[in-house]
C-alpha positions as CSV (number, residue, x, y, z in Angstrom):
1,X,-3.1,1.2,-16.9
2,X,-5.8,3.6,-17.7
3,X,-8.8,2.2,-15.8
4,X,-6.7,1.4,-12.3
5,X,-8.3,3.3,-9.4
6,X,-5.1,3.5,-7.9
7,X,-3.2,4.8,-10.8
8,X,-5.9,7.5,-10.9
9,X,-5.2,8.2,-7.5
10,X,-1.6,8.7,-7.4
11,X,-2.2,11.0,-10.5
12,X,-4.5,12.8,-8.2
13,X,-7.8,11.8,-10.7
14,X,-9.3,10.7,-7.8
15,X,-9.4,12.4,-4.4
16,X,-7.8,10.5,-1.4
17,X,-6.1,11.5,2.1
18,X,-2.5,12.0,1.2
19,X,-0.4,10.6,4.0
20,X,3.3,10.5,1.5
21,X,4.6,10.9,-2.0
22,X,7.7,10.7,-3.3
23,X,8.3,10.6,-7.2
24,X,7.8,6.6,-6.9
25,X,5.3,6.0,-3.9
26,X,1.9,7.1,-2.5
27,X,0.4,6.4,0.5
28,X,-3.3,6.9,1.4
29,X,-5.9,6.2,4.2
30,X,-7.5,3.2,3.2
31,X,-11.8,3.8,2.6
32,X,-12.7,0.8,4.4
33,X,-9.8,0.4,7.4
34,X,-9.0,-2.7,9.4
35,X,-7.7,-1.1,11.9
36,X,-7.2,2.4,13.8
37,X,-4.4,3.1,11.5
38,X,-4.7,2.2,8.0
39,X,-2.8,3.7,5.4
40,X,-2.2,1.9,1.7
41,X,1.1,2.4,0.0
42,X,1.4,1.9,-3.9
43,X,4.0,2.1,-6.3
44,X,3.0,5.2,-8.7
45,X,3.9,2.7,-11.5
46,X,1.5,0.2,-12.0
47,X,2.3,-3.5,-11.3
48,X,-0.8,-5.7,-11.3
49,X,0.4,-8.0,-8.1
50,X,3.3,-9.9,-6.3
51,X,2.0,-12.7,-9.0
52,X,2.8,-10.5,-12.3
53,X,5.6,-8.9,-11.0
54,X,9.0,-10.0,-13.6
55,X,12.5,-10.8,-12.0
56,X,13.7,-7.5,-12.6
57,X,10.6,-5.9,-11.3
58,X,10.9,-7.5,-7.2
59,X,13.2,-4.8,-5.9
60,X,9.8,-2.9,-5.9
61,X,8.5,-4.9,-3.5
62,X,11.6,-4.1,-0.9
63,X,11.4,-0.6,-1.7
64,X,7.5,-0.4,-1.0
65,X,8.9,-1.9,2.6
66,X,11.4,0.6,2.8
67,X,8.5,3.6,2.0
68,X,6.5,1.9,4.9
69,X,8.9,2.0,7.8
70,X,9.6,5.9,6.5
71,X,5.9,6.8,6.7
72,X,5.7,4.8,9.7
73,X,8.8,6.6,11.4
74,X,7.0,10.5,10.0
75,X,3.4,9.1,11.4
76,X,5.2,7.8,14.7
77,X,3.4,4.6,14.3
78,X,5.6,2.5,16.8
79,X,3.7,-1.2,15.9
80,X,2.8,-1.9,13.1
81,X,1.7,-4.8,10.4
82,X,2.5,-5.0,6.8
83,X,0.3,-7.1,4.7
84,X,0.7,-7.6,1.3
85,X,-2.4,-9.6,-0.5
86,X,-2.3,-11.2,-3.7
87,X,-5.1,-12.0,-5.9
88,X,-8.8,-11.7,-5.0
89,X,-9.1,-15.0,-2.6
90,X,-6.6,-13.2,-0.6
91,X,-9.0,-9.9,-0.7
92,X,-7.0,-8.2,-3.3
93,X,-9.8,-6.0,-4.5
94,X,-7.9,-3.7,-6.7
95,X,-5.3,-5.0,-9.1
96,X,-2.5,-3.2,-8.3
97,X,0.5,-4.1,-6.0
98,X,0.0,-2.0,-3.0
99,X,1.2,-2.6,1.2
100,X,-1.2,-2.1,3.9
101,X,0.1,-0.9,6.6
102,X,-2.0,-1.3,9.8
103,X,-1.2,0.0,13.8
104,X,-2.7,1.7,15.9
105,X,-4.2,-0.4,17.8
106,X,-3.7,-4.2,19.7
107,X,-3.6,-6.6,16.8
108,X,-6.6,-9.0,16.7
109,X,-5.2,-11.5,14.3
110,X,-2.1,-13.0,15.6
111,X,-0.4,-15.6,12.7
């Protein structure tokens, strides 16, 4: 997708704080954080959300998991959420499938 801010990213178009790449994820600070620790991780392919993602296309959403707990582990971020939204009443505000990962700090929402 040629007008996603996070496909731009990933191709380095736009500046961000690398925190990981690999040749299929990137992870970034996020520009408005939640918490103390808030990285983003995205898929360098572009998947719009959970919502359009095709049958063949969910073993992306393990392997984002998977890129979390290694950036996680290489950050020594011992607690941790992962937070996936979907769609823009969830506060998705960019339409591309992406993890949040959040820690740092005592969690103030508790679900």
């Amino acid at each position: 997708m040629n007008d996603c801010i996070f496909c731009k990213i990933a191709k380095s178009e736009i500046p961000s704080t690398k925190r990981y790449e690999d040749k299929d994820f990137f992870a970034f600070d996020d520009i408005n954080p939640k918490a103390k620790i808030h990285l983003l991780v995205i898929p360098k392919k572009h998947f719009g959300s959970i919502s359009t993602l095709e049958n063949d296309d969910f073993a992306i959403v393990g392997d984002l998991i998977k890129t979390a707990k290694t950036i996680a582990d290489k950050e020594g971020i011992e607690s941790f959420r992962l937070v996936f939204n979907n769609g823009s009443d969830a506060g998705m505000q960019v339409e591309h499938l992406h993890l949040h990962i959040m820690g740092g700090e005592k969690s103030k929402h508790i679900y």
